[in-house]
C-alpha positions in Angstrom: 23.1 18.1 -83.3 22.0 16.3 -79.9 21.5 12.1 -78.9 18.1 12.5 -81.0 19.5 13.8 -83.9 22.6 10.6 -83.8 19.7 8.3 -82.8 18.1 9.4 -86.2 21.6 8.8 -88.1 21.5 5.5 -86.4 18.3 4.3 -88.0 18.9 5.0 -91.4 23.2 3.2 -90.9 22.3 -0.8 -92.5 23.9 -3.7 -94.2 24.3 -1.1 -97.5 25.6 1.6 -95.6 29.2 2.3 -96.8 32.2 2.7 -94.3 31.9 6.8 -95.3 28.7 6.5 -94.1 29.8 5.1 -90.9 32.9 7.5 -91.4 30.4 10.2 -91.2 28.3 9.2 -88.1 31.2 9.0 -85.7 32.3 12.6 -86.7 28.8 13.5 -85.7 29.1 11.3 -82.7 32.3 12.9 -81.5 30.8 16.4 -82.0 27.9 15.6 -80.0 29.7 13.9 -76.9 31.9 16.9 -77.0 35.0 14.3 -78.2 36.3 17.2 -80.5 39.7 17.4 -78.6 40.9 13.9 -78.2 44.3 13.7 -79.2 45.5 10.7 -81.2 47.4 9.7 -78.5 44.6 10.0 -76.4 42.7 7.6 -79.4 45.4 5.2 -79.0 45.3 4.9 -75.4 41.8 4.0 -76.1 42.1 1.3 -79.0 44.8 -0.3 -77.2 42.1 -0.5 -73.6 39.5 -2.4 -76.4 41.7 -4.6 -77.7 42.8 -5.5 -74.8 38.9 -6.0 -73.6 38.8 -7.8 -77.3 41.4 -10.0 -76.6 39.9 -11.1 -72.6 36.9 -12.0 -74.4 38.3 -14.4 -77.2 40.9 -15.7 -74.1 37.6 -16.8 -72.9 36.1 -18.0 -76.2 39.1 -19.6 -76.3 38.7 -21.5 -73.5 41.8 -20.6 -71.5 41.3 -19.8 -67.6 40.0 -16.6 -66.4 38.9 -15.4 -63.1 35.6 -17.5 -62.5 34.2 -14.7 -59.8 34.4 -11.8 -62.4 31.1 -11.6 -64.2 31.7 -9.9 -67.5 28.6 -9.5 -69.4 29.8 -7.8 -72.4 30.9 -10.1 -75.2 33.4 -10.1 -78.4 30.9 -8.3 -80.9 30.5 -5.3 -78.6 34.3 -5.7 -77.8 34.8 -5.4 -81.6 32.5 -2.6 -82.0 34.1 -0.4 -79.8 37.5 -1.3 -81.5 35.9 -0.1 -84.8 34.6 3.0 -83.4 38.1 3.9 -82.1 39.7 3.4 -85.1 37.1 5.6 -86.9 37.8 8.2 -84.5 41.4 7.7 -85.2 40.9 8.5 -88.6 38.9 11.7 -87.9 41.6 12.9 -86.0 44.6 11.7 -88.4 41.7 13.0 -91.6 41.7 9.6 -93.5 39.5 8.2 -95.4 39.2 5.1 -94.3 37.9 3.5 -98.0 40.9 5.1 -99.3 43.3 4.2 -97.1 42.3 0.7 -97.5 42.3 0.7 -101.0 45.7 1.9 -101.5 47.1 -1.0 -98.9 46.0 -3.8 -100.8 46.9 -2.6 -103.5 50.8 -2.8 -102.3 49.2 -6.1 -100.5 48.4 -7.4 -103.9 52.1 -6.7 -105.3 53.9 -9.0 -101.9 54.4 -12.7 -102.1 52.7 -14.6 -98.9 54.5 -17.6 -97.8 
């Protein structure tokens, strides 16, 4: 497995593709950046840097001062995507099934009363 071989797996990931397919190509993806022996703290560390990054770009979305000189070019849907990754990669690393997992929490989510 190399960059050609994920850039193939890319291609065929679409608006059908389900979240094991997705599921499947970050595990290839950690394999082939060598990300094999990130920890889940180490994960963490990570998610929390993006949603942090997440959060800076709805703060300007929002409309709520920044620093004018910085020039961030990046946006909320890239911010988001790399929140997603990271929380795929934390479930390679913590072996969930992500479908699963969500199935079974709203499932006790369907059981609570909202107020």
């Amino acid at each position: 497995m190399d960059n050609k071989y994920l850039e193939n797996e890319l291609k065929k990931i679409n608006e059908e593709s389900s979240v094991r397919d997705l599921q499947k190509y970050i595990n290839d993806m950690i394999k082939v950046r060598g990300f094999e022996k990130e920890t889940p703290k180490d994960i963490m560390i990570l998610l929390t840097e993006e949603i942090g990054e997440l959060a800076k770009e709805v703060r300007k979305l929002s409309g709520i001062k920044t620093d004018a000189n910085k020039k961030d070019e990046i946006g909320a849907s890239e911010e988001i995507a790399d929140v997603f990754i990271y929380i795929l990669s934390m479930c390679k690393v913590l072996n969930i099934d992500l479908l699963e997992a969500f199935k079974n929490k709203e499932k006790i989510n369907l059981k609570r009363t909202w107020k």
